[in-house]
Every structure is written in structure tokens, then in C-alpha cells.
N, C-alpha and C positions, 0 to 999 in steps of 0.2 A: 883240217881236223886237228892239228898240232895244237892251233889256237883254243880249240873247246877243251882237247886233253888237261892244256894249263888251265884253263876258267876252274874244270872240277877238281884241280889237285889245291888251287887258293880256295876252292870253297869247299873241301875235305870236312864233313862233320858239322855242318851247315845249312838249314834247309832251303831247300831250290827251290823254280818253278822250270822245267826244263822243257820245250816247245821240240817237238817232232818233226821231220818232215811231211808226215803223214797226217799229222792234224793234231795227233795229241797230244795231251798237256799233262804231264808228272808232277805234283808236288811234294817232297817229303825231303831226308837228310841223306847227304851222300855217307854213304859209308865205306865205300874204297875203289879206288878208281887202278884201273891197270891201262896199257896204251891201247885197247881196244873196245873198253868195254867200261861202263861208271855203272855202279850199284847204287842203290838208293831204298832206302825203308818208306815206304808213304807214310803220311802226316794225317793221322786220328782215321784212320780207315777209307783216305780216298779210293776212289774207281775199284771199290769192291774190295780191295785187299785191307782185311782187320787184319787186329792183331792173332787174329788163329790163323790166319796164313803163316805167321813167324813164330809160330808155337806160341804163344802168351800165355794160352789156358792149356797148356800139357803139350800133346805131341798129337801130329794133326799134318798130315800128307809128308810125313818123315823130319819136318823140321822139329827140334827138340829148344827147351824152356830156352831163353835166354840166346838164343841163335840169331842174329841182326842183319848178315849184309842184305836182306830187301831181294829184290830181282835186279836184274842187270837192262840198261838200256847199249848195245852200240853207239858206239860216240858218231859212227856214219850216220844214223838216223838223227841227232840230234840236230835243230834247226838256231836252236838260240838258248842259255841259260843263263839266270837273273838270282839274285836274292833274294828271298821272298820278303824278306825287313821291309828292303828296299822299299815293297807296294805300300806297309802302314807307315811311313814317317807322317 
């Protein structure tokens, strides 16, 4: 787990693709990582979560305009994270 801590603290404000152990796959920008837990904003409204999830259009399940950290993934779940660049060179 140490080793993913560091993946997301070099990829801090960066978008990912980060692999689950469960199956799922996140892609959006980390926006702050603590040692149990990395936050991330999704990228143009994947797996459901638009921008009204992060308030974009006013205030909307208590998050207010301009509010960013994303939701939180546990770094235990985490199976693998990549740069997303990486995929279009």
C-alpha cells in the first residue's frame, strides 16, 4: 500500500486511470491524497458523476460552486494506477 500512497502523491493534480480490486476502473485528477484514502474529481462526467455532483451548477447534495476534492477511493481497494497520457502517446 505504501507503494500506491507514493504513485498518487507523484501523480497529485494529474489525471489517472486507477483499477480496483473489485473491478472498477476511475478515471479523473487526483486532488489530494492522505495515507489512507486518494480523492479524485472524474473526468467530463464519467460513471455517473457530472459536474452537479461537485456543485458546477450551484449547490446540489450540499457541495457548494467551486468545491473539488471528487470522492475518495481507499488506497486498500486500489489494484493499479497509471497516467492516463500515458494511454494517447
Amino acid at each position: 500500500m505504501n507503494q500506491i500512497y507514493n504513485q498518487c502523491c507523484n501523480f497529485h493534480g494529474k489525471t489517472v486511470r486507477i483499477h480496483c480490486h473489485d473491478g472498477r476502473v476511475h478515471v479523473g485528477r487526483i486532488t489530494r491524497v492522505e495515507r489512507g484514502m486518494v480523492w479524485i474529481q472524474p473526468a467530463g462526467g464519467l460513471g455517473g458523476y457530472g459536474q452537479g455532483f461537485f456543485g458546477g451548477g450551484g449547490s446540489r447534495r450540499g457541495f457548494r460552486r467551486g468545491f473539488g476534492f471528487g470522492f475518495g477511493i481507499a488506497l486498500g481497494a486500489i489494484a493499479g494506477i497509471a497516467l492516463v497520457s500515458a494511454f494517447f502517446w
